[in-house]
C-alpha positions in Angstrom: 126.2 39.7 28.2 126.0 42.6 30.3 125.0 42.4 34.0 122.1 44.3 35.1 122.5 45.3 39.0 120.0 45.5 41.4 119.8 48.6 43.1 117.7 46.9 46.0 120.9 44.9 46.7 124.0 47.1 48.1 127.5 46.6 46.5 129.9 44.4 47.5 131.9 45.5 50.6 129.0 48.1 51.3 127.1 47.8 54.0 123.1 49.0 54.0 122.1 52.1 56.0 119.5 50.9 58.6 116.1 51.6 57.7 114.3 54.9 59.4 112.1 52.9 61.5 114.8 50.7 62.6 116.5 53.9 63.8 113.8 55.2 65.4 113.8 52.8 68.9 117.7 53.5 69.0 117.7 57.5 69.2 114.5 57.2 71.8 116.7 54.8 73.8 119.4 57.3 73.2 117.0 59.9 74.6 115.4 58.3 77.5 119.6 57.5 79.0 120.6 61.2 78.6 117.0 62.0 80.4 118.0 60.1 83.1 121.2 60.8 83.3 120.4 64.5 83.3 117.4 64.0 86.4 120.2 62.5 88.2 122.4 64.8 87.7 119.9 67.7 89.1 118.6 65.7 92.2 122.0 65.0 93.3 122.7 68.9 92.7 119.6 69.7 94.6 120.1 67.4 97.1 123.2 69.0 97.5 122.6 72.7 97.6 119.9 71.7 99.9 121.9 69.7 102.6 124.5 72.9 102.1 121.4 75.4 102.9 120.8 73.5 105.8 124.2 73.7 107.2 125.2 77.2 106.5 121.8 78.5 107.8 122.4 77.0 110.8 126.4 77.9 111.1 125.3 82.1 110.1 121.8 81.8 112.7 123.8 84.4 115.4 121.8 87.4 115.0 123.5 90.7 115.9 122.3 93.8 118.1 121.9 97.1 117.8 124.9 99.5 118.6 125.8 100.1 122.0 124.0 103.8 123.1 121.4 103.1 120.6 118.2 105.2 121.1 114.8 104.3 120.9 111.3 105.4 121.4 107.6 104.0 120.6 106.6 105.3 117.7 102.8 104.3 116.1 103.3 100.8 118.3 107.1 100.6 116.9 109.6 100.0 118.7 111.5 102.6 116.6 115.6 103.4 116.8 116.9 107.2 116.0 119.4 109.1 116.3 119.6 112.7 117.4 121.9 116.4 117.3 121.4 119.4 118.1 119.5 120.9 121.4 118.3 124.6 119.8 115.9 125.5 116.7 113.4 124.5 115.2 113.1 120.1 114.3 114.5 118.5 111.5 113.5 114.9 111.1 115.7 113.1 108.3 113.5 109.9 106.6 116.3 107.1 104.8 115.8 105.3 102.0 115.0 101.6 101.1 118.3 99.1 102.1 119.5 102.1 104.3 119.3 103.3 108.1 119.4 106.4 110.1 123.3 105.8 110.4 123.1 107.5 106.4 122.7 110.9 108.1 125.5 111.1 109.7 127.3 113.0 107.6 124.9 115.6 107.2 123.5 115.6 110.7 126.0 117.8 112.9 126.0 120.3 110.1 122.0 121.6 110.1 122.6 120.9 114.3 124.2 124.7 114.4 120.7 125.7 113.8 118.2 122.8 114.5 117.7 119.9 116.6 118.2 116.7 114.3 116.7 113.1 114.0 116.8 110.5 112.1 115.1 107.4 112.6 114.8 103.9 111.0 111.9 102.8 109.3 110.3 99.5 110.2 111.7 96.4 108.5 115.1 98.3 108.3 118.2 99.7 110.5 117.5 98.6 114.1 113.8 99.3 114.4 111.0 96.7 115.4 110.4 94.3 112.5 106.0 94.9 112.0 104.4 94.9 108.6 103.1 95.6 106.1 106.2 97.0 105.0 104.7 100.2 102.8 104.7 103.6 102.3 101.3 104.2 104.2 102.5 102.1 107.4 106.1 103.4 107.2 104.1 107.2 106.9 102.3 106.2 110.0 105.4 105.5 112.0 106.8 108.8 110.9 104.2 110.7 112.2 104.2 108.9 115.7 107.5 109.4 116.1 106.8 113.3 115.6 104.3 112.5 118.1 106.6 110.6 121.0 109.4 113.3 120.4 106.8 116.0 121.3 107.6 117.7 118.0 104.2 119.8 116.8 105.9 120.6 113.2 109.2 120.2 111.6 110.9 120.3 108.3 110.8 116.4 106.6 113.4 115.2 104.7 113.2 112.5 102.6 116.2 110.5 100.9 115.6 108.3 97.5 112.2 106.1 98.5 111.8 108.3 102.1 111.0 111.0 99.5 107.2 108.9 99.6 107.4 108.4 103.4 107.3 112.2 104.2 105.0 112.8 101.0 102.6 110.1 102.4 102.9 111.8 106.2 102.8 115.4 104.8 99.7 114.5 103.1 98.5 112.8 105.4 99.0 115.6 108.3 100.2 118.8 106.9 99.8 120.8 109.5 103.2 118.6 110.9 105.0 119.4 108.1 107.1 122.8 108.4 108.8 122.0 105.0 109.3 119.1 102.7 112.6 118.4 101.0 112.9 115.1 98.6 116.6 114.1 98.4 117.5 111.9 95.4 114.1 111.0 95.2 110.7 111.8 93.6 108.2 110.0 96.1 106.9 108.0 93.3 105.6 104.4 93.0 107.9 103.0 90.2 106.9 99.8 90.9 110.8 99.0 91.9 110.1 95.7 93.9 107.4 94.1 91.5 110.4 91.3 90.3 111.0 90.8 93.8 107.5 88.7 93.5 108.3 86.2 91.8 111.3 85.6 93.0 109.6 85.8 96.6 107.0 83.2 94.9 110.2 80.9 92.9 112.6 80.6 96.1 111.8 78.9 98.8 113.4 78.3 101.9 116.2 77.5 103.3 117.2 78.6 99.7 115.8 82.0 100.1 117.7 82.1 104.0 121.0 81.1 102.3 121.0 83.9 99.2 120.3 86.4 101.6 122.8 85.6 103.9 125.7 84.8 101.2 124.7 88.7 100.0 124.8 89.9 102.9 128.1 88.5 104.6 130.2 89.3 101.4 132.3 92.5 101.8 133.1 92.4 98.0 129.1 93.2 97.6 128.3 95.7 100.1 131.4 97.7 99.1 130.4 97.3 95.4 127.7 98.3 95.4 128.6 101.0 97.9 131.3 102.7 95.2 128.9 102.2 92.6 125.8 104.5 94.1 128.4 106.7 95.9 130.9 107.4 93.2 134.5 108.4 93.6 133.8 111.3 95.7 132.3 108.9 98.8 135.0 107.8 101.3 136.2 104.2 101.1 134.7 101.4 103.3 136.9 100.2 106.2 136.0 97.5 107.9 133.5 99.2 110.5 131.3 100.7 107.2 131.0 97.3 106.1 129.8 97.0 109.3 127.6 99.5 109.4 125.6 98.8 106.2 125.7 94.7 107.1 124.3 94.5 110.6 120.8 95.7 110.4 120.2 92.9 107.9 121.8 90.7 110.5 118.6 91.7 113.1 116.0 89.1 114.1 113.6 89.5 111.8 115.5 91.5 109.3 115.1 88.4 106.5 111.9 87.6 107.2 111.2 91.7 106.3 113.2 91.8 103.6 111.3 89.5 101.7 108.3 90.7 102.3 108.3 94.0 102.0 105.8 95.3 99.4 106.6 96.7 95.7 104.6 99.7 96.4 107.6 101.9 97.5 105.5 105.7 96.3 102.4 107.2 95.6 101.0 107.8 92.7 102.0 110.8 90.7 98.4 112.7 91.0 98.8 112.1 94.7 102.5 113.4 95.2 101.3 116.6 92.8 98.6 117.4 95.8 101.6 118.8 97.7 101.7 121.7 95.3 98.6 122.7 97.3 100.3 122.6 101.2 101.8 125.9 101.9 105.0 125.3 103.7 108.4 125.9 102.1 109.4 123.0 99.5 113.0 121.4 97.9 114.4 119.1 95.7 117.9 117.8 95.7 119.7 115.7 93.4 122.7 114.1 92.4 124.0 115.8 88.9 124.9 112.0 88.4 122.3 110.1 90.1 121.5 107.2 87.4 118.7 105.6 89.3 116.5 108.8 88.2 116.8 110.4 84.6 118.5 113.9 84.6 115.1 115.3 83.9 113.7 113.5 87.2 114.7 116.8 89.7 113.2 119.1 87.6 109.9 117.3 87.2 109.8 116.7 90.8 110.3 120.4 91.5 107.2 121.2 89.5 105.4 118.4 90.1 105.3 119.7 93.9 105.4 123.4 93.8 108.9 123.9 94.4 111.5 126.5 93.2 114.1 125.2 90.6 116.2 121.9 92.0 119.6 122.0 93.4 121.9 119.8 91.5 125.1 118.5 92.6 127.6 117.9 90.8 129.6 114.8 90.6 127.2 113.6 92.9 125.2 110.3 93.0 122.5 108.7 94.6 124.3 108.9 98.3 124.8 112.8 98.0 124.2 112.7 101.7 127.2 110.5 102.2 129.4 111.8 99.4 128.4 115.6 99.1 127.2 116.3 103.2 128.2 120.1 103.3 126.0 120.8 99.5 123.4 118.7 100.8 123.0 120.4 104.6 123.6 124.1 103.0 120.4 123.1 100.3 117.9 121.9 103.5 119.4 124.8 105.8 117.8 127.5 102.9 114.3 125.7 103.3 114.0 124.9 107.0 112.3 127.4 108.9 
């Protein structure tokens, strides 16, 4: 007779696979070890960094001072640091950009002072200047024009480098009859909305997290020279030890942090606003880097006839520090438009 298996019943030596809901309670135990294995694992790490933000915060808290012979002067309630050359001709006042100082124009400086007394200032919430917000266009404007004021300078030529561009727009606009020229330097004066992803990382890092990133940026020569070479180019000098300097101590200022992170992502105007300065008569100029990637190549041509003026100067082989890497190009393009 023939045996008839039973397929309920497994073969000898075999041994049954567990059935599904059997399994079920042993991957959700699985589950709930690697969970809290894994919040472990992330409080200990937090608990870490945080003890570590502690400590270095309070081993970097020195805060540095301004330069020995530094300058300064009020300027719309702002304690506001420049820098000066020149005694004869008519003003030139020389506006930075954002994560810069008046210590940019150096280069370019001494060369229009054969023909015109020079300054450059810093803009609150950089360089050496008083720390007071808010920390836009409109109140950095407002500085710009008080400084004109507490230099006793009734008009002079504005220049403008990368977001400054929107500082002497705003002050020319705002005034024009202080304005003897306007010349936008690597810059077209308008709100690109550049620090809108600051938000929420402003709103995502708290401190003493927020302290400590800042302060690991800031201290690392690797950065600052990196990204030095890569807005400069090849044609920018090298960074000994007293450039690194130079761009790392402002943001080593009381206050300076605090500023930093709250400074506003309106950085411009609006582009119907910046086109009103086709309509105020004084003598106009756009300069650019041929290799300035922060702005399309079509950017200094657009500018130009966005605010009535003649056809851009390009540079070649320049960046977006032409001041710093191209100084004699840059000076001999404002000297044709200041008065």
């Amino acid at each position: 007779m023939t045996a008839v298996s039973d397929p309920s019943v497994p073969p000898s030596g075999a041994t049954a696979a567990p059935a599904p809901e059997a399994a079920r309670p042993r991957r959700r135990s699985r589950l709930r070890r690697w969970g809290r294995r894994l919040l472990v694992a992330v409080v200990v790490l937090l608990v870490a960094v945080t003890v570590f933000s502690f400590a270095y915060n309070a081993a970097t808290s020195a805060r540095a001072k301004p330069p020995a012979g530094a300058l300064f002067t009020e300027a719309d309630g702002i304690r506001t640091r420049y820098r000066e050359w020149g005694s004869g001709g008519t003003p030139v006042v020389l506006v930075h950009g954002a994560f810069e100082s008046a210590d940019m124009w150096a280069p370019v400086g001494p060369l229009l002072a054969a023909r015109h007394r020079v300054y450059a200032l810093d803009l609150t919430g950089w360089g050496y200047s008083e720390r007071r917000g808010p920390f836009n266009t409109a109140h950095q404007a407002a500085q710009l024009l008080g400084f004109l004021d507490a230099m006793g300078l009734d008009r002079a030529t504005l220049v403008g480098h990368s977001s400054g561009a929107g500082v002497i727009a705003a002050a020319a606009l705002e005034a024009p009859a202080r304005a003897a020229g306007v010349v936008f330097l690597d810059g077209d004066a308008l709100d690109t909305g550049a620090g809108e992803g600051v938000d929420g990382l402003r709103f995502l890092l708290r401190n003493p997290y927020r302290t400590t990133l800042t302060r690991l940026v800031v201290r690392s020569d690797w950065t600052i020279r990196t990204i030095y070479r890569s807005q400069c180019g090849p044609s920018c000098p090298a960074l000994d030890e007293a450039g690194v300097d130079e761009w790392r101590r402002p943001f080593q200022m009381p206050g300076a942090e605090d500023a930093l992170w709250d400074m506003q992502a309106v950085v411009g105007l609006p582009a119907a606003r910046v086109a009103e300065l086709a309509r105020v008569q004084v003598p106009k100029a756009v300069i650019f880097g041929a290799d300035d990637d922060v702005f399309s190549r079509d950017s200094p041509y657009e500018t130009a006839r966005r605010i009535g003026a003649p056809a851009p100067t390009v540079i070649p082989g320049a960046r977006h520090l032409s001041l710093v890497s191209h100084p004699r190009q840059v000076a001999d393009a404002i000297l044709a438009t200041a008065p």
